[in-house]
C-alpha positions as CSV (number, residue, x, y, z in Angstrom):
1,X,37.9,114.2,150.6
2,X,41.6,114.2,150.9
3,X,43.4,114.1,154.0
4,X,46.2,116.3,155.3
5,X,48.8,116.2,157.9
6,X,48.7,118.7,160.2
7,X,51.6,120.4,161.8
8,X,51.0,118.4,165.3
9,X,53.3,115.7,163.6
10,X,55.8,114.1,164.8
11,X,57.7,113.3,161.7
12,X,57.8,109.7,163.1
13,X,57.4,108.2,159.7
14,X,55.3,105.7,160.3
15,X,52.4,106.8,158.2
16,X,54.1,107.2,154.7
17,X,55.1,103.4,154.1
18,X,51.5,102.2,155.0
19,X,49.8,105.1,152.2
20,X,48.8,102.3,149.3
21,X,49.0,105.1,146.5
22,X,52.1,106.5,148.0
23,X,50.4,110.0,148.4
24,X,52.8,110.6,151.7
25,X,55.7,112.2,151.7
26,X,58.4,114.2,153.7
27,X,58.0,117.8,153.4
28,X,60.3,120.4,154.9
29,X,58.8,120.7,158.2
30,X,56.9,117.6,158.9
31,X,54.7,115.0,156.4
32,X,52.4,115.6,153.7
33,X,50.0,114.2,151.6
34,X,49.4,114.7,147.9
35,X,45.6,115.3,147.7
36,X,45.9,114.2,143.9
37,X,46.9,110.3,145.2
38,X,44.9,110.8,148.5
39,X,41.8,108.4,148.4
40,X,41.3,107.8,151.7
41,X,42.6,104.5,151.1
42,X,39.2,103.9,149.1
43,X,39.8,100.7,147.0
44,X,42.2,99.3,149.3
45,X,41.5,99.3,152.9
46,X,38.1,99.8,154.8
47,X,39.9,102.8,157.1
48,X,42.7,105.0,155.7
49,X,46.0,103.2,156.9
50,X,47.9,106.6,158.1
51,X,45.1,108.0,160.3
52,X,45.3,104.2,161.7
53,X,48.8,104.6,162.6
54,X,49.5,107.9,163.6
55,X,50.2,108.2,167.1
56,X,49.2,111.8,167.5
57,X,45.7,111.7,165.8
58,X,47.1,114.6,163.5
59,X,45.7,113.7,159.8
60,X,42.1,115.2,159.5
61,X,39.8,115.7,156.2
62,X,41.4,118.4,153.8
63,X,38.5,120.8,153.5
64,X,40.3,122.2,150.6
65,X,40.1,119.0,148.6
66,X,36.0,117.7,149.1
67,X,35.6,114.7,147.5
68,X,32.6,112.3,147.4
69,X,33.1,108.3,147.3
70,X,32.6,108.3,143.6
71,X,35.2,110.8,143.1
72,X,37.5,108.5,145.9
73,X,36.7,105.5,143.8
74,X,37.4,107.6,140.4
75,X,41.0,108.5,141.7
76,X,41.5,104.9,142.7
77,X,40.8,103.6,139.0
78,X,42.9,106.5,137.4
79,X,45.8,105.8,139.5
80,X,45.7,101.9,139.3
81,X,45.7,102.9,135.9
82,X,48.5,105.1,136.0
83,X,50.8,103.3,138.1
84,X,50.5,100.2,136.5
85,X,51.8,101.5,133.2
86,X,54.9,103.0,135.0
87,X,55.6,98.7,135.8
88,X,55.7,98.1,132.4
């Protein structure tokens, strides 16, 4: 499942350099994430990095966006995929 950012943050900007598939972003009132680059850090880290770091506990499962760990791990390969062609 994707996570979201809830509108209990604090805009404190720590979360959106430690996302691995850069799925965080600014948004006009506080952070988001992009539930198509979301994994949950699946592939990368044990724990997702933002919910790690957030000082406010505000980045919960997006119940809009259920995903399984083969769907996580899916996402992971298609965007390794992806982003590795935009290097070259």
């Amino acid at each position: 499942m994707a996570l979201r950012i809830t509108d209990q943050c604090v805009n404190c900007d720590v979360c959106a350099s430690e996302c691995p598939n850069h799925a965080i972003s600014e948004g006009p009132d506080h952070y988001e994430i992009d539930p198509a680059r979301c994994t949950e850090c699946v592939g990368h880290h044990a724990e997702p990095q933002c919910v790690q770091v957030c000082p406010v506990d505000c980045i919960p499962p997006d119940p809009e966006h259920p995903e399984d760990a083969a769907s996580l791990w899916a996402k992971f390969h298609r965007l390794q995929c992806v982003d590795t062609a935009r290097e070259t």
